[in-house]
FIKOLZA-1660 file (N, C-alpha, C; in steps of 0.1 Angstrom, whole numbers, plus 5000, padded with zeros to 4 digits):
% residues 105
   i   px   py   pz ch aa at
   1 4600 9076 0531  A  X  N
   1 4587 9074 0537  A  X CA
   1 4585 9060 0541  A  X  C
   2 4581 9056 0551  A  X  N
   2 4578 9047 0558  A  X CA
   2 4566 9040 0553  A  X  C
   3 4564 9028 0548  A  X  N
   3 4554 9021 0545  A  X CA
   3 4548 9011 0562  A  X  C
   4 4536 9015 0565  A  X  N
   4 4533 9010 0572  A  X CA
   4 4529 8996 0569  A  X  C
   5 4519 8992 0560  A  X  N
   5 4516 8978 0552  A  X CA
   5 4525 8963 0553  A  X  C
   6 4539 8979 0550  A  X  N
   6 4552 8964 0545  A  X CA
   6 4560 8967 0561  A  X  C
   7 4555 8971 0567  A  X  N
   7 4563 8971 0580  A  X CA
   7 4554 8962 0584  A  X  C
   8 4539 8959 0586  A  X  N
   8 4534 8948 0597  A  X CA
   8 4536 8933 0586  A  X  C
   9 4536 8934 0572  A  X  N
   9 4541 8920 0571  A  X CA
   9 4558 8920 0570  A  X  C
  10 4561 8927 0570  A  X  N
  10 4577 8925 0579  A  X CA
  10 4578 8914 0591  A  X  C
  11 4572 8924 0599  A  X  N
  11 4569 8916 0613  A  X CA
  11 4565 8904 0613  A  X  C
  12 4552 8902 0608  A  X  N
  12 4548 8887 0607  A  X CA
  12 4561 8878 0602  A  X  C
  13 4567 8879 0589  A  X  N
  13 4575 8873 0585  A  X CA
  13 4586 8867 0594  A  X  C
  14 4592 8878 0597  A  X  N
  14 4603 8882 0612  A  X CA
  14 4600 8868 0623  A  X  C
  15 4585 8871 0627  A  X  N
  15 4578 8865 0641  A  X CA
  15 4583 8847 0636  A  X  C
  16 4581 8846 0626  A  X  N
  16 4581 8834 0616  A  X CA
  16 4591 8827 0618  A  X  C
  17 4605 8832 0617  A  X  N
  17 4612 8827 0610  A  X CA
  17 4619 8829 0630  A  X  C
  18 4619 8840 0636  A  X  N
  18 4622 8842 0646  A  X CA
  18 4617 8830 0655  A  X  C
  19 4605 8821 0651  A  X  N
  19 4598 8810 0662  A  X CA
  19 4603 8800 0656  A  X  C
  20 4602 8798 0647  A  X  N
  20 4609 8786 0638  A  X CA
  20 4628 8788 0642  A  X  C
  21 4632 8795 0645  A  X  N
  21 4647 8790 0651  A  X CA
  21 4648 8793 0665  A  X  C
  22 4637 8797 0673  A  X  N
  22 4643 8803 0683  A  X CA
  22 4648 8811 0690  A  X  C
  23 4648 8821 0682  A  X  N
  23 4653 8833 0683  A  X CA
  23 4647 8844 0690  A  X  C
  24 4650 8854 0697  A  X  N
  24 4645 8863 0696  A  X CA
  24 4640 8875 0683  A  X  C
  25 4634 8882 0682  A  X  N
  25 4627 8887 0667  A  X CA
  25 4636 8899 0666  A  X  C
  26 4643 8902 0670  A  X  N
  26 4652 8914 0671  A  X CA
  26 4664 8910 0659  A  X  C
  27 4665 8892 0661  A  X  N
  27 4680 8887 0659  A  X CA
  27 4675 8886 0641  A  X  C
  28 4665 8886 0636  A  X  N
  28 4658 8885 0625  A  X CA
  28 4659 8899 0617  A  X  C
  29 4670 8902 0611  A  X  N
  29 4670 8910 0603  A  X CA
  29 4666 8913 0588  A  X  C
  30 4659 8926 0584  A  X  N
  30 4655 8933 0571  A  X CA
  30 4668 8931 0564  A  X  C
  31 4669 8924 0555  A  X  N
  31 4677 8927 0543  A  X CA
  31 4672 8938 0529  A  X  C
  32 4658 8936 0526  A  X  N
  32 4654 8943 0519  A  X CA
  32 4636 8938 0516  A  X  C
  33 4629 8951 0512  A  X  N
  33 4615 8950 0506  A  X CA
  33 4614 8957 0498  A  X  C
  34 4608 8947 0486  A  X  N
  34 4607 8953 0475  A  X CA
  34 4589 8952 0471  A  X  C
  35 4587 8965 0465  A  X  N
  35 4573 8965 0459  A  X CA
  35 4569 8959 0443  A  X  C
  36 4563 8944 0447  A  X  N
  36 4562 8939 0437  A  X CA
  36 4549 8936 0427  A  X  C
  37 4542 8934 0415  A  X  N
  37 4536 8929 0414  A  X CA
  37 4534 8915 0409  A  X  C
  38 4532 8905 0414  A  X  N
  38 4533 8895 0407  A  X CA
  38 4522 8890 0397  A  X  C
  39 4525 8882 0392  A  X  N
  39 4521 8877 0382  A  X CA
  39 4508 8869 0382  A  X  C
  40 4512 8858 0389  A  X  N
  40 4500 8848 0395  A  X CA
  40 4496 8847 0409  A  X  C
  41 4483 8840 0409  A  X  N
  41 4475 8838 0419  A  X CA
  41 4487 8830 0432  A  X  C
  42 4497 8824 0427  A  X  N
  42 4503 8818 0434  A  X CA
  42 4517 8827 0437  A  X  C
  43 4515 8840 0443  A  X  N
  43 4522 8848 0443  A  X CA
  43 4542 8851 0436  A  X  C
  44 4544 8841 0424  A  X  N
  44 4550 8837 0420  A  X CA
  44 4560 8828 0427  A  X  C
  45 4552 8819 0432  A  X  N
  45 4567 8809 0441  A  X CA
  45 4552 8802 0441  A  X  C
  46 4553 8789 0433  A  X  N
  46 4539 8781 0432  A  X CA
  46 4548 8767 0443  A  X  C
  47 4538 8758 0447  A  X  N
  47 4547 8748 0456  A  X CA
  47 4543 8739 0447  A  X  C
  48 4550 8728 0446  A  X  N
  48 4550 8714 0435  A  X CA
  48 4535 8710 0436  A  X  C
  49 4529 8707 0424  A  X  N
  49 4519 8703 0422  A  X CA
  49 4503 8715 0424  A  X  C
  50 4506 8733 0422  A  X  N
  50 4498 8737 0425  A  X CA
  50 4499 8744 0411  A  X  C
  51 4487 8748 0409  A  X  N
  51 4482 8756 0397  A  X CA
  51 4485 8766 0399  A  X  C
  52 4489 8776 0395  A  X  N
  52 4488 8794 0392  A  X CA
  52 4478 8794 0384  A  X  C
  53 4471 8804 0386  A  X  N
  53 4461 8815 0377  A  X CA
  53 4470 8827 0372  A  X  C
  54 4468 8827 0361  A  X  N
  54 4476 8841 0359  A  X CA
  54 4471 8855 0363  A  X  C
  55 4476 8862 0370  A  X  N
  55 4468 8877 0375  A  X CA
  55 4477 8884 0381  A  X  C
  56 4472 8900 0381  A  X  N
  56 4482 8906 0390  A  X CA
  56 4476 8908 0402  A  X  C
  57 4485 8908 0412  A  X  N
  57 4488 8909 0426  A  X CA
  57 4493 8919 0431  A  X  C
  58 4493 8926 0435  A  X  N
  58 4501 8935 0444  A  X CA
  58 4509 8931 0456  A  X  C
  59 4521 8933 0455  A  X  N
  59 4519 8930 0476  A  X CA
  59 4543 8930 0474  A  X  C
  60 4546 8927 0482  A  X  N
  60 4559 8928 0485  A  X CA
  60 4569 8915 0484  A  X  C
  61 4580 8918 0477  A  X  N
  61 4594 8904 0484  A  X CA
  61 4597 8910 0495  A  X  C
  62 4599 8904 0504  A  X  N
  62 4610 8902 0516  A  X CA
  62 4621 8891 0519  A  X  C
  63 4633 8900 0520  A  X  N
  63 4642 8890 0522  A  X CA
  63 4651 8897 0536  A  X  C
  64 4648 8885 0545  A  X  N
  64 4653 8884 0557  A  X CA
  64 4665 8873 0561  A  X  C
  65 4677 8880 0577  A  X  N
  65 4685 8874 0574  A  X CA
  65 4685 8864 0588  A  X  C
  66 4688 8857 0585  A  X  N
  66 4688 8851 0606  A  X CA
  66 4699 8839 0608  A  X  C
  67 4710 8840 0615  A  X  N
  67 4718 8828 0617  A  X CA
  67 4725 8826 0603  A  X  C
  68 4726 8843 0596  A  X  N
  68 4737 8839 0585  A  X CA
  68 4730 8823 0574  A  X  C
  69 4717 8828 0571  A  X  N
  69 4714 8822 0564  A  X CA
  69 4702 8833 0560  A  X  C
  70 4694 8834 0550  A  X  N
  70 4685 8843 0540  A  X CA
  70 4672 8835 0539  A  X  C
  71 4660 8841 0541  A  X  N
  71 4650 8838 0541  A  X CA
  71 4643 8848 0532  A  X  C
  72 4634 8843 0523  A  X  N
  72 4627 8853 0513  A  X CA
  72 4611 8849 0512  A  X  C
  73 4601 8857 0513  A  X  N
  73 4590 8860 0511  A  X CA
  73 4580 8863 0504  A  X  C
  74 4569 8859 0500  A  X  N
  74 4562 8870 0491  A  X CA
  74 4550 8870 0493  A  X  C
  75 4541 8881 0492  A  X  N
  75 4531 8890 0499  A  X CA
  75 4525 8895 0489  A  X  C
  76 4509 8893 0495  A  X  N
  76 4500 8904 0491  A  X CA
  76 4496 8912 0499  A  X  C
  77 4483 8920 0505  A  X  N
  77 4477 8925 0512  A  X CA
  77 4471 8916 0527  A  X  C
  78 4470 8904 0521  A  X  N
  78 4465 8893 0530  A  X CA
  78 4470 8879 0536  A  X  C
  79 4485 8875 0525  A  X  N
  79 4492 8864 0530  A  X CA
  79 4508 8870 0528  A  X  C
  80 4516 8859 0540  A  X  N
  80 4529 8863 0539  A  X CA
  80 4535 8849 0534  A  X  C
  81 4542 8846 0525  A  X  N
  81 4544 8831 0522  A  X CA
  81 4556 8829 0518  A  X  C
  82 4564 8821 0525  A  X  N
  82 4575 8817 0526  A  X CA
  82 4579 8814 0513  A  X  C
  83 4590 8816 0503  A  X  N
  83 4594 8808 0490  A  X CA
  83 4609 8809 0490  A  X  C
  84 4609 8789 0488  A  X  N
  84 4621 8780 0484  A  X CA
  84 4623 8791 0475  A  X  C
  85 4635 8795 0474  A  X  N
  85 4647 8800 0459  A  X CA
  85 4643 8791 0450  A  X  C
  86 4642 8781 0449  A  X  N
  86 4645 8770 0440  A  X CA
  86 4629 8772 0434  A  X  C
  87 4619 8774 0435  A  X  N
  87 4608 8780 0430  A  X CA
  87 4602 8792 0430  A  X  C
  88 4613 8804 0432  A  X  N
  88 4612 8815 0433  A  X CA
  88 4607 8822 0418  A  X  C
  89 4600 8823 0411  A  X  N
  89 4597 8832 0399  A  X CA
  89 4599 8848 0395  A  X  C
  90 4607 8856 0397  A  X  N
  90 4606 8873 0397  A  X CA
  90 4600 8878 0389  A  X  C
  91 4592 8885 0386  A  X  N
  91 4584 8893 0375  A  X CA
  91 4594 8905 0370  A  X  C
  92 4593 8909 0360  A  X  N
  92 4601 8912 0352  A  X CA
  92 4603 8928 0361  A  X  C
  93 4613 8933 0352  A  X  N
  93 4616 8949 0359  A  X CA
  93 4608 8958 0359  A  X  C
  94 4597 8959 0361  A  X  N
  94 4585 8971 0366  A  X CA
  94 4585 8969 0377  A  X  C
  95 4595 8965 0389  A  X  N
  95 4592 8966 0403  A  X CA
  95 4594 8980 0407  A  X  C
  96 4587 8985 0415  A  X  N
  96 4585 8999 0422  A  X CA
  96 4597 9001 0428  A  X  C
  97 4601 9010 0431  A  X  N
  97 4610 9017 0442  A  X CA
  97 4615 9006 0454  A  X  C
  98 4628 9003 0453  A  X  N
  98 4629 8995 0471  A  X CA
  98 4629 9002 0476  A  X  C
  99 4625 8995 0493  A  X  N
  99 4622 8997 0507  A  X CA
  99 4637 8995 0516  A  X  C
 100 4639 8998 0517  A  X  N
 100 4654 8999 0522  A  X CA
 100 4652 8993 0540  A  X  C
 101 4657 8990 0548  A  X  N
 101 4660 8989 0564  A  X CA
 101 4658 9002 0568  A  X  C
 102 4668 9009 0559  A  X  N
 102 4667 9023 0568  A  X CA
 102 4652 9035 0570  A  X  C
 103 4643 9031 0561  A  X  N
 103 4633 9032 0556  A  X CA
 103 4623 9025 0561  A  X  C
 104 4623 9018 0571  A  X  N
 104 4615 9006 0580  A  X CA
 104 4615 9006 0590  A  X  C
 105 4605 9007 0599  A  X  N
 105 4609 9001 0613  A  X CA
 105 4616 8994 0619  A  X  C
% end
């Protein structure tokens, strides 16, 4: 089944990373969406010097590929936000079902 939700912040992400290299958004490939909930306010990828609130969130990882390099995501219902690996946090294994490419728009 087709999630519509994680298909339009797909897109946005896509549009993102697609303007930021120049690309066309076609060349911006789905590697995977996963349904996550995070943990904190700071959708678990806090940027140096920001507080998290602890809480849960709803919303998606995405990880996109472009120019043979990996770009990853994280989402709630209202922000799409880019996260460094190197500050990436995963919440433990209660993630929902993946979202596959084939399964996406």
């Amino acid at each position: 089944a087709q999630d519509p939700v994680a298909a339009s912040l797909v897109g946005i992400a896509q549009r993102e990373i697609a303007q930021e290299l120049d690309l066309p958004q076609q060349r911006v490939q789905l590697v995977e969406v996963l349904a996550v909930t995070w943990t904190d306010s700071a959708l678990n990828c806090p940027l140096p010097e920001q507080t998290a609130t602890p809480m849960e969130v709803g919303g998606y990882r995405i990880l996109l590929e472009a120019g043979e390099r990996e770009y990853v995501f994280h989402t709630d219902f209202d922000r799409v936000v880019r996260c460094d690996p190197a500050n990436e946090a995963l919440p433990t294994a209660e993630n929902t079902p993946e979202i596959t490419p084939e399964t996406t728009p």
